[in-house]
N, C-alpha and C positions, 0 to 999 in steps of 0.2 A: 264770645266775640264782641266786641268795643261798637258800640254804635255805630263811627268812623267806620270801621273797618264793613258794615252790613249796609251802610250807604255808599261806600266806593264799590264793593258788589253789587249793589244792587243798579247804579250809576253803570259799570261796566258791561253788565246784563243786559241793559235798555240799549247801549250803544251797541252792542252786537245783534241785538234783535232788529234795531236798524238797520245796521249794514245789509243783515241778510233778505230784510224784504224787501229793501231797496235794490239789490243786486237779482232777487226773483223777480219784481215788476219787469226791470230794465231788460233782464235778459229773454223776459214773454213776449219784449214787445219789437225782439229781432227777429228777420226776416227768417223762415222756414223755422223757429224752434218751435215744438211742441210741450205736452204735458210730459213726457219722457225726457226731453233732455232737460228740463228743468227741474225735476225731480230727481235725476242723476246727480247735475252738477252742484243742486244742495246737499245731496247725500256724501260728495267728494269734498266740500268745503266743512261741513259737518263732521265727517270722522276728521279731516286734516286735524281742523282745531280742537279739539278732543284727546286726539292723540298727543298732539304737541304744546297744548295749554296756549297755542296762540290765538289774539282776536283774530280776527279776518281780514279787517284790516291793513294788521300786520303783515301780515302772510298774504295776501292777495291782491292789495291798493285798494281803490276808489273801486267801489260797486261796479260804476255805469262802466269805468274802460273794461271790468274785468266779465262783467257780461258780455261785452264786444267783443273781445277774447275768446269766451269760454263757445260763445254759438257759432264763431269761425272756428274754435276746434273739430267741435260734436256735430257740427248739422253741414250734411255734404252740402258743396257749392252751387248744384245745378237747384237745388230745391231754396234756397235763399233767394237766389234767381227767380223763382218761378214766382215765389210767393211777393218780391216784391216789382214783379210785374202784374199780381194780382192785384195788388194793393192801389198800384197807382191807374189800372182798370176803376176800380172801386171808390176811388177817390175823383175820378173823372167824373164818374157817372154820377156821383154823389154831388156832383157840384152844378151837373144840369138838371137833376132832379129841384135842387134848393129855386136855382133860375129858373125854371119853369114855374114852380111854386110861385116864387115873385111875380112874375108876369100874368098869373093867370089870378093873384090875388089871396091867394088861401092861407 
């Protein structure tokens, strides 16, 4: 194989390993997903392009919308719900915590 030809693999390689960690960050950090449906919906992006010799890219779009996508498939709605009324609990408190901090000096 041509130089050329092991640096456009190699080049294509690093752009797919991107895509896909960037599309596992994005998609952890939707409401109610877990270690299961992230580890699914890599394993389904994963055989797709394998099968089909496509990037991910190709086949899937932009990382971030298709994580948006993929955790309003896989992760029922009441538990989305739950988690980000947890989050904005946690974000609350998180924020009188820091203001207290402030006021009391520490």
């Amino acid at each position: 194989m041509a130089k050329k030809d092991q640096a456009t693999d190699a080049a294509r390689d690093k752009d797919r390993e991107k895509w896909m960690a960037r599309f596992q960050v994005r998609l952890a950090m939707q409401p109610g997903v877990d270690r299961p449906v992230v580890l699914q919906a890599v394993k389904n992006v994963t055989t797709h392009c394998a099968d089909t010799g496509e990037h991910p890219r190709t086949a899937f779009g932009d990382p971030d919308a298709y994580a948006v996508q993929v955790a309003a498939q896989l992760v029922p709605a009441d538990r989305a719900a739950r988690d980000r009324r947890h989050d904005a609990v946690a974000g609350a408190l998180d924020s009188i915590r820091k203001r207290a901090e402030d006021i009391a000096g520490l």
